[in-house]
N, C-alpha and C positions, 0 to 999 in steps of 0.2 A: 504494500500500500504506500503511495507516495503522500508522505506527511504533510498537514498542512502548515500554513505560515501566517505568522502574524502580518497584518494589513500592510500595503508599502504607500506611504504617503504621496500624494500626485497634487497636482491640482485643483480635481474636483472634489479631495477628498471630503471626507465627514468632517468638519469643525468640533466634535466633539469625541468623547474618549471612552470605550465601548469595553465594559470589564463582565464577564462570565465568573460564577463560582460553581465547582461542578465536585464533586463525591457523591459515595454513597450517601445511603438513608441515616440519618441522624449526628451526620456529622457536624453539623454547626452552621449550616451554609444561611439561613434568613438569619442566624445571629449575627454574622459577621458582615453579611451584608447590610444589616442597621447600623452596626456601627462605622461603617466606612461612611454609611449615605450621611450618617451624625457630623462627621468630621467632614466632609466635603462640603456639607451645606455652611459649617462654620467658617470655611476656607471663605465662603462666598459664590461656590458655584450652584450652579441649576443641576440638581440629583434627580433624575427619574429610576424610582427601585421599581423594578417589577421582575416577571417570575416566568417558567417554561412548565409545564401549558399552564394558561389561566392568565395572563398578562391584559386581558383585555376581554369585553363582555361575550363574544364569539368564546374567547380561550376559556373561561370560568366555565361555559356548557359542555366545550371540547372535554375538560380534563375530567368534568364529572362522568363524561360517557366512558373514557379511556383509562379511569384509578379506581371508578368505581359501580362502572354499569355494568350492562349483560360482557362474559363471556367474550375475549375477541381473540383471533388468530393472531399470529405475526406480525404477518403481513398490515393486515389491518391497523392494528396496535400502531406501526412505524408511519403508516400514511395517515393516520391522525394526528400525529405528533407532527409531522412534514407538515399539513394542512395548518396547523394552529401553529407554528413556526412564522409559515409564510405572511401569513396575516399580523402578526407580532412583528414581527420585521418593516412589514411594509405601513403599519398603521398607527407604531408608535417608535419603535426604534430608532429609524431612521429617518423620520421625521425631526428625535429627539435630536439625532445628532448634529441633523444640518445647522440646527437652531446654537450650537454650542456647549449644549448638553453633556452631564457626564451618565452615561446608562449604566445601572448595576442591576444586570441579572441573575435573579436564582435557576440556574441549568440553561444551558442552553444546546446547539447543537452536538456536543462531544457527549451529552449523556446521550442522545440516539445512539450513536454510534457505537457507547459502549453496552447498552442496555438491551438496544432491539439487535443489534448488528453484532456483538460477545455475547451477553446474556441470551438471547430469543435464538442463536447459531443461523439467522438472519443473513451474517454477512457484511465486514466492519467498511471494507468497499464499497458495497453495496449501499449501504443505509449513507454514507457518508456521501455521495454522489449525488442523492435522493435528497440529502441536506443540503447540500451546496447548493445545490439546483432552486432550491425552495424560497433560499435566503437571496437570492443571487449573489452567491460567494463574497459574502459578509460576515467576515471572523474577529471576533474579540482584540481591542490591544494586549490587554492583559487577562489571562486564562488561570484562577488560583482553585488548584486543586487542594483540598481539604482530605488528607491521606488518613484513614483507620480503619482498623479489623472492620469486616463485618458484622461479627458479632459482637461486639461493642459497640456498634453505632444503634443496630436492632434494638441491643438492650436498652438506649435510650428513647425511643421513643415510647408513645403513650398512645391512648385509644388506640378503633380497630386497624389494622394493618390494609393498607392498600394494595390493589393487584399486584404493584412490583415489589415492596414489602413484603409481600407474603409469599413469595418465587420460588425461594430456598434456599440456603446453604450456596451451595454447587452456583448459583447460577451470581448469587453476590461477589463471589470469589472471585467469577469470571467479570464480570463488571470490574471492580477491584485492579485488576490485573489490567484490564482494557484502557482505562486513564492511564494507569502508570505508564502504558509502554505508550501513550498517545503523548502524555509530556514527555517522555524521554527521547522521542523526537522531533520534538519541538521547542527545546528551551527559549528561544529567544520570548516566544508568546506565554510559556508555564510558568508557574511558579507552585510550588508543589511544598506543601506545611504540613510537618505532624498536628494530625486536629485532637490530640489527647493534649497539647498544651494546652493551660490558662487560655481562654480565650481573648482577653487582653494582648497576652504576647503575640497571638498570631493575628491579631489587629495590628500590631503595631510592624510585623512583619511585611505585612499586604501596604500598609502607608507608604512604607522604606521603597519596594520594590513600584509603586506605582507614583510615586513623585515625582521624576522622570519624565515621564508620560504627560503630565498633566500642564505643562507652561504654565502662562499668566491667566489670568481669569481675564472672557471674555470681558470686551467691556461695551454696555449696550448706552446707547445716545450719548451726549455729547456731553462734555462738564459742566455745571450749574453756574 
């Protein structure tokens, strides 16, 4: 599989600065995305948080059909996720960005690819092509992987277990597995944090490594 790359800047590009957090189930990912959206808003900039699938009033119906409705195939499973993608991308993402926007999303295309494309034995090519395609090959500046056991992320959550929650063993592992080797072809776009740490600490980790990225804060109309 020929890995993907972080975005290369051009002329037309996005104005604003596009971060994914992607692990397994219970790993910290809406906490630490609060926190950053805390700190970026104090920075001064325009934070849009939102989430894979459910990002928007279309995604909130998508995801209750695809975490928690009837029974679906594979196949199925991944072209819903690609569907509610598309429309996430096209109807607030990138909107967000042109605007000077900083996006932090909760999953975005590299859980397909690990989940339906490793987990579902889908096909990591496959689903990832199906991704690309959806988004029209629009990938995160910064990619922060949230790395822990399975069964330690499981055991933290609460209430009933959702369709991919409740997979199994065998099939988180393979997830699991499928980030790790997706950032370790990737580094320039990864950032890859033990998520048994302090969540604090790997807040402050994600800061470090995304400040970079971020220049001056746009600046909208003219001085007073």
């Amino acid at each position: 599989m020929t890995p993907p790359h972080a975005p290369v800047p051009s002329e037309d590009a996005p104005a604003g600065v596009f971060v994914s957090f992607e692990g397994g189930d219970g790993v910290g990912k809406s906490t630490q995305v609060a926190l950053l959206g805390h700190h970026l808003a104090a920075l001064g900039r325009e934070v849009v948080v939102t989430r894979e699938p459910g990002g928007t009033p279309l995604g909130i119906e998508l995801r209750r059909a695809v975490l928690h409705g009837d029974e679906l195939d594979p196949r199925t499973e991944a072209l819903l996720y690609a569907a509610d993608r598309a429309h996430h991308v096209a109807s607030l993402v990138r909107p967000a960005l042109a605007r000077g926007a900083v996006v932090l999303t909760d999953r975005y295309l590299d859980s397909s690819v690990a989940y339906q494309g490793s987990g579902r034995g889908l096909g990591a090519d496959e689903v990832e092509r199906l991704s690309l395609w959806a988004v029209d090959e629009l990938l995160p500046h910064l990619t922060v992987l949230l790395d822990l056991d399975p069964v330690v992320g499981l055991a933290r959550l609460t209430g009933d277990p959702d369709r991919l929650e409740s997979a199994g063993d065998e099939f988180h592992r393979r997830t699991r597995e499928a980030f790790l080797a997706r950032a370790a072809a990737d580094p320039a776009r990864w950032l890859v944090l033990d998520a048994s740490q302090p969540a604090e600490d790997v807040a402050a980790q994600v800061r470090e490594r995304l400040a970079p990225l971020l220049g001056p804060v746009p600046v909208v109309g003219g001085a007073a």
